[in-house]
MIKOLKOL-203078 format. One record per residue (C-alpha): chain; residue number from 1; x, y, z; residue in one letter. Coordinates in nm, 4 decimals. Example, Ala and Ser with C-alpha at 12.3 -4.5 7.8 and 13.67 -1.06 7.14 Angstrom:
NODE, A, 1, 1.2300, -0.4500, 0.7800, A
NODE, A, 2, 1.3670, -0.1060, 0.7140, S
END
This chain:
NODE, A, 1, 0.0000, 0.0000, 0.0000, X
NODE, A, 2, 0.2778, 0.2423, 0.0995, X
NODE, A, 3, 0.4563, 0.1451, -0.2388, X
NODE, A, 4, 0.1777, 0.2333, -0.4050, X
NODE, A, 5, 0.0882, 0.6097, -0.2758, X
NODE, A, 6, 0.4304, 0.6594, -0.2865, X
NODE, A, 7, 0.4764, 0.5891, -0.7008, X
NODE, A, 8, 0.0888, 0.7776, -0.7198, X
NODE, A, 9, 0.2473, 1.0544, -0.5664, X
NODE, A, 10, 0.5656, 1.0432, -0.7800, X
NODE, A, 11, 0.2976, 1.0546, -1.0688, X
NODE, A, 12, 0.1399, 1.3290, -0.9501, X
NODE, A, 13, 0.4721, 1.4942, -0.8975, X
NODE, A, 14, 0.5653, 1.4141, -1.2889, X
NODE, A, 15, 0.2698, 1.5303, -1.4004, X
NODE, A, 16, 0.3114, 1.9229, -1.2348, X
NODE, A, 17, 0.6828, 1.8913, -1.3167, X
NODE, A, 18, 0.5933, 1.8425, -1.6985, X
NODE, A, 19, 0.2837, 2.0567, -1.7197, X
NODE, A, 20, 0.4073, 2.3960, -1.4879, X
NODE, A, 21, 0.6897, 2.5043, -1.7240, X
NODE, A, 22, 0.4457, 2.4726, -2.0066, X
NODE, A, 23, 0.1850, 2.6825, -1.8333, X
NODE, A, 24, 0.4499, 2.9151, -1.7292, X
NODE, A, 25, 0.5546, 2.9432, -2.0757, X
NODE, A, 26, 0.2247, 2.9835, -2.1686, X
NODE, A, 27, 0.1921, 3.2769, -1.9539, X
NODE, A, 28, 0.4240, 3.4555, -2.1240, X
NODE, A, 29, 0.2440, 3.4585, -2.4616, X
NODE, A, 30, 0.4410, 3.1354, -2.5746, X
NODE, A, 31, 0.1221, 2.9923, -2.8277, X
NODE, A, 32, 0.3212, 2.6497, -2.8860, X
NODE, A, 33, 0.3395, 2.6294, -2.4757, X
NODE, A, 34, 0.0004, 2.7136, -2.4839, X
NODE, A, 35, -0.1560, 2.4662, -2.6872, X
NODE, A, 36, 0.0993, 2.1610, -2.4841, X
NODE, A, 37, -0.0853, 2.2427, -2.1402, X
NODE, A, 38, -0.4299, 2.2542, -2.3135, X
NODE, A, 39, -0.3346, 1.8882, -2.4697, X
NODE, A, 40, -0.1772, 1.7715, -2.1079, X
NODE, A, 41, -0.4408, 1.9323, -1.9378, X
NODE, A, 42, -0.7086, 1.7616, -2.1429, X
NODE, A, 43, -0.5414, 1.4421, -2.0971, X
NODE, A, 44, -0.5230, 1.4731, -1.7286, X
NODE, A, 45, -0.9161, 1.5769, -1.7190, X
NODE, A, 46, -1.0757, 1.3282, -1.9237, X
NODE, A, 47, -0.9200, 1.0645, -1.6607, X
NODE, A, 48, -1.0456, 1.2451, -1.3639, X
NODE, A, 49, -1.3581, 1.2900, -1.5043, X
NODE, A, 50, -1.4299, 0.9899, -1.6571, X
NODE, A, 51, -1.3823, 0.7945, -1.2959, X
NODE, A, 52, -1.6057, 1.0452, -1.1626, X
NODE, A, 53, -1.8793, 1.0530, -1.4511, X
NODE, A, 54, -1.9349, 0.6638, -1.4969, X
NODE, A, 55, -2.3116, 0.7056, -1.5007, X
NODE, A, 56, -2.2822, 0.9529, -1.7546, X
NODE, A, 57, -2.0122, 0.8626, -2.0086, X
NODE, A, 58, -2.1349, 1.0776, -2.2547, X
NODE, A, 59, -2.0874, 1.3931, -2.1012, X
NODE, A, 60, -1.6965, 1.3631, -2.0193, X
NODE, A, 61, -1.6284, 1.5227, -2.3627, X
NODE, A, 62, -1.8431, 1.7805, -2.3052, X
NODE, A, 63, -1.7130, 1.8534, -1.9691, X
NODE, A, 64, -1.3512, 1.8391, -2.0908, X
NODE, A, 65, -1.3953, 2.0833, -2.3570, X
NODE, A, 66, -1.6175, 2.3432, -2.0437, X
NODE, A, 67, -1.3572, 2.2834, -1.8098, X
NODE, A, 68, -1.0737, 2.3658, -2.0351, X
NODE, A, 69, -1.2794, 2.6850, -2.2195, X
NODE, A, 70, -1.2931, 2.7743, -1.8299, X
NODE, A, 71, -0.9108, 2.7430, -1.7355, X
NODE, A, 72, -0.8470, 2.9650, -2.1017, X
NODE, A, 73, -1.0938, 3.2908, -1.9103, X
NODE, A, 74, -0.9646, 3.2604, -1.6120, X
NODE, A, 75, -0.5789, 3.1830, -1.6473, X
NODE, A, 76, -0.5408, 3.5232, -1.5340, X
NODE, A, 77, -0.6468, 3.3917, -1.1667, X
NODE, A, 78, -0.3267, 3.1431, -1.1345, X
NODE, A, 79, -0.0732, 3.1896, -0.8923, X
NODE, A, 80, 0.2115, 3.1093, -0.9345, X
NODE, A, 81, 0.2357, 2.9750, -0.5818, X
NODE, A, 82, -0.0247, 2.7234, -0.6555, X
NODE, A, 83, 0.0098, 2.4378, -0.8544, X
NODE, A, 84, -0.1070, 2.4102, -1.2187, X
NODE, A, 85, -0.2694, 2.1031, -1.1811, X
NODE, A, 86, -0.4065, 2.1474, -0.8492, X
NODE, A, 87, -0.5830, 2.5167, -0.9704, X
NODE, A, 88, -0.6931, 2.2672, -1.3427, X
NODE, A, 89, -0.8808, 1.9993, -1.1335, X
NODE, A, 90, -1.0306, 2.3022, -0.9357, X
NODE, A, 91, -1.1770, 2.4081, -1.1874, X
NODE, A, 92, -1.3091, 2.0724, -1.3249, X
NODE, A, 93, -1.4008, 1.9955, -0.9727, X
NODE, A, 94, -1.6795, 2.2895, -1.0048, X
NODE, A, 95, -1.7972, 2.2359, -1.3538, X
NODE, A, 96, -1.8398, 1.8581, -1.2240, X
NODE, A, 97, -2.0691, 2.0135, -0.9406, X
NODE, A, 98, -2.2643, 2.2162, -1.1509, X
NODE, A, 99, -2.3116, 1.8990, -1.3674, X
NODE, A, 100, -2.4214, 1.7329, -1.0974, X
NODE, A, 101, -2.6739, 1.9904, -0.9294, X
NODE, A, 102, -2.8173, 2.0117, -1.3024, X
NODE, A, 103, -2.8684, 1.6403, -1.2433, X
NODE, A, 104, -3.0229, 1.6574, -0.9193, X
NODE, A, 105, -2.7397, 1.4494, -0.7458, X
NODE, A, 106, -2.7615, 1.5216, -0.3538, X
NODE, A, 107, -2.5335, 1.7096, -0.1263, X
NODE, A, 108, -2.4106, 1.3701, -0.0176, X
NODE, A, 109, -2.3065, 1.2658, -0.3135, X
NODE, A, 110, -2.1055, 1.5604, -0.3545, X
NODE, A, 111, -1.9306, 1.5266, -0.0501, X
NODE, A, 112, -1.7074, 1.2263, -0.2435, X
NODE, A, 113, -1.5094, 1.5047, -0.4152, X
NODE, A, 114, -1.1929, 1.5100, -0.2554, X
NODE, A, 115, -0.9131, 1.6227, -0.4762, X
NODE, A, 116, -0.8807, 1.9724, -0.3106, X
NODE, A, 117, -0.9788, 2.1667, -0.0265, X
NODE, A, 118, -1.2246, 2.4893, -0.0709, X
NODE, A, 119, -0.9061, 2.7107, -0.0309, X
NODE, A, 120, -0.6996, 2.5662, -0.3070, X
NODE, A, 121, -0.9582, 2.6690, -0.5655, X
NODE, A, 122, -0.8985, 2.9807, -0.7309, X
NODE, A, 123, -1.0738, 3.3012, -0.6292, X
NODE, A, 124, -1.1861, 3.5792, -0.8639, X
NODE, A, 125, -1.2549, 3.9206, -0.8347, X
NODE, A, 126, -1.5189, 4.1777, -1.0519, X
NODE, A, 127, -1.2959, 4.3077, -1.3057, X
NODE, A, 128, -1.1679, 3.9283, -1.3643, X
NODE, A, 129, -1.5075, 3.8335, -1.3885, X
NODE, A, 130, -1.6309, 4.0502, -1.6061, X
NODE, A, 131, -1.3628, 4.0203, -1.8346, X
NODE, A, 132, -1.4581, 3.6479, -1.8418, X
NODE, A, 133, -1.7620, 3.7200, -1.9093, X
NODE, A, 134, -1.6898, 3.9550, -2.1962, X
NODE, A, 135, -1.4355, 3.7387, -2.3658, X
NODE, A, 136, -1.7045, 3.4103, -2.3404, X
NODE, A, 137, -1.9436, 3.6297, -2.4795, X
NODE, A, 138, -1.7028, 3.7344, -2.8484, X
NODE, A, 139, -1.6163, 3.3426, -2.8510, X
NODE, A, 140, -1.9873, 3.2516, -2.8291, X
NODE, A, 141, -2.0540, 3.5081, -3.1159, X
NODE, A, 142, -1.8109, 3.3778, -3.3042, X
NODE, A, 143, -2.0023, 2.9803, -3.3457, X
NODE, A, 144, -2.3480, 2.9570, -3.5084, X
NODE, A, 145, -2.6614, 3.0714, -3.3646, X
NODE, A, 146, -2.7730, 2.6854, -3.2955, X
NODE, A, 147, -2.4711, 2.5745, -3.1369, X
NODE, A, 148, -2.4630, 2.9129, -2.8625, X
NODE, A, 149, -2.8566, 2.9222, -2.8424, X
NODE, A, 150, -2.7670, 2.5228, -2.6848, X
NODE, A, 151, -2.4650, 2.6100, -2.4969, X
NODE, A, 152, -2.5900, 2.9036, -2.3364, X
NODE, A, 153, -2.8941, 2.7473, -2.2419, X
NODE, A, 154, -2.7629, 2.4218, -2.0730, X
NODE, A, 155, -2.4396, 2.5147, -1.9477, X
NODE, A, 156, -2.4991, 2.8586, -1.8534, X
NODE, A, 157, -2.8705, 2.8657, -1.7824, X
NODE, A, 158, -2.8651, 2.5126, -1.6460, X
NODE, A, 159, -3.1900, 2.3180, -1.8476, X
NODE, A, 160, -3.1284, 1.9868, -1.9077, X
NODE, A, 161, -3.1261, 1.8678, -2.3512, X
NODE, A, 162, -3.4718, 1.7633, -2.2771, X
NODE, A, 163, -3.5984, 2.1301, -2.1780, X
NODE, A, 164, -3.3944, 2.2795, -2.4285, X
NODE, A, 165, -3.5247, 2.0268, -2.6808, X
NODE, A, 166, -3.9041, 2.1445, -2.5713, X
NODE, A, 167, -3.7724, 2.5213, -2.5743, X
NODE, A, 168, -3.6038, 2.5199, -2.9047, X
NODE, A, 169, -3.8314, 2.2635, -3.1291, X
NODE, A, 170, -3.4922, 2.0552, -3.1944, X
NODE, A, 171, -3.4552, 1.6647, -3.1076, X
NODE, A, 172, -3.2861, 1.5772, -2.8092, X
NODE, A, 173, -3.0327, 1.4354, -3.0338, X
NODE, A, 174, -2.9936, 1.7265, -3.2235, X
NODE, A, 175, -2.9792, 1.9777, -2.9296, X
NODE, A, 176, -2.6720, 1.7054, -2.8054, X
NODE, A, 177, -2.5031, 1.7678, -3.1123, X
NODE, A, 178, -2.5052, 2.1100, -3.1105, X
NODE, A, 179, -2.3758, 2.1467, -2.7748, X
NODE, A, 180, -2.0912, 1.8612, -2.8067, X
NODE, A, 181, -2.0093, 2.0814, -3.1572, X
NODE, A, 182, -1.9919, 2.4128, -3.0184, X
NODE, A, 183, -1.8214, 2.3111, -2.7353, X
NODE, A, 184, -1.5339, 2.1869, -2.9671, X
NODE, A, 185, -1.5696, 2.4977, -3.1509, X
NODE, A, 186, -1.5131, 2.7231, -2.8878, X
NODE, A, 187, -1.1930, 2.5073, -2.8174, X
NODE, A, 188, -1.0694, 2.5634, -3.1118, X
NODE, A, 189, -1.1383, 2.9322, -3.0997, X
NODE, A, 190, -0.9503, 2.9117, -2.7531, X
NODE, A, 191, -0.6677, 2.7635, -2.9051, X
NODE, A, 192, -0.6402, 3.0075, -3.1871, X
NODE, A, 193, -0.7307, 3.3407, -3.0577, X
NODE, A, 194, -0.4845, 3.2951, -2.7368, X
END
């Protein structure tokens, strides 16, 4: 058991050693750096999600791609005193939460998140806010109108496909579609307007 922890701890260890001089890079305007921590970082969430999403394989993509669209408009809250990966899985750690409240999971099931402590997750203020909320705004206008109109209303507004299905007129299937596809397009846009 001790042999274990000890090499998962070593991993751990790897993993920030590999992904903070990217990030700091990144920091610093490198684009290349940039686009390494978004593919290690990506890597690193689908894992962490997918052991925490088993009922609900199919939204681990989708999750991904929100979680990493979050870390992009609000890298300006790092510290460098924290670690990368500790401040990435913060992040996830919330989107999974809001997942799960738009699910209806209860407060006990939320209690099994243990990754970090509430004062390792990063803190914002107005101005970093808003600016979030300004630059998530010009990346929404920049996908079509049916891809936003289903973003914005289940990951922002919180309905679930089904109420945005009855909202919209669109299948459940299609309103899926839409969101996994502008998800990935606002990635993309992430990637290339950094």
């Amino acid at each position: 058991m001790t042999r274990a922890r000890s090499h998962n701890d070593n991993a751990g260890d790897d993993y920030e050693a590999q992904l903070r001089p990217l990030w700091l890079r990144a920091q610093d305007g490198d684009e290349a750096a940039y686009r390494a921590a978004l593919q290690r970082m990506a890597v690193r969430l689908r894992a962490y999600l997918r052991r925490r999403l088993q009922a609900w394989p199919d939204e681990v993509e989708d999750l991904v791609q929100e979680t990493l669209l979050a870390i992009h408009l609000h890298r300006g809250t790092w510290e460098a005193s924290l670690p990368v990966s500790a401040w990435m899985i913060a992040i996830a750690r919330h989107k999974l939460i809001d997942l799960w409240r738009r699910r209806g999971r209860r407060d006990a099931e939320l209690a099994s998140l243990d990754e970090l402590e509430d004062h390792e997750a990063p803190s914002t203020d107005d101005r970093e806010e808003h600016a979030a909320r300004r630059d998530l705004g010009v990346l929404l206008r920049a996908i079509p109108p049916a891809q936003r109109e289903a973003i914005v209303l289940t990951k922002i507004e919180g309905l679930t496909v089904a109420e945005v299905s009855v909202r919209t007129g669109a299948s459940v299937a299609a309103v899926k579609v839409q969101v996994h596809r502008g998800l990935k397009k606002l990635a993309e846009l992430v990637r290339t307007t950094r």
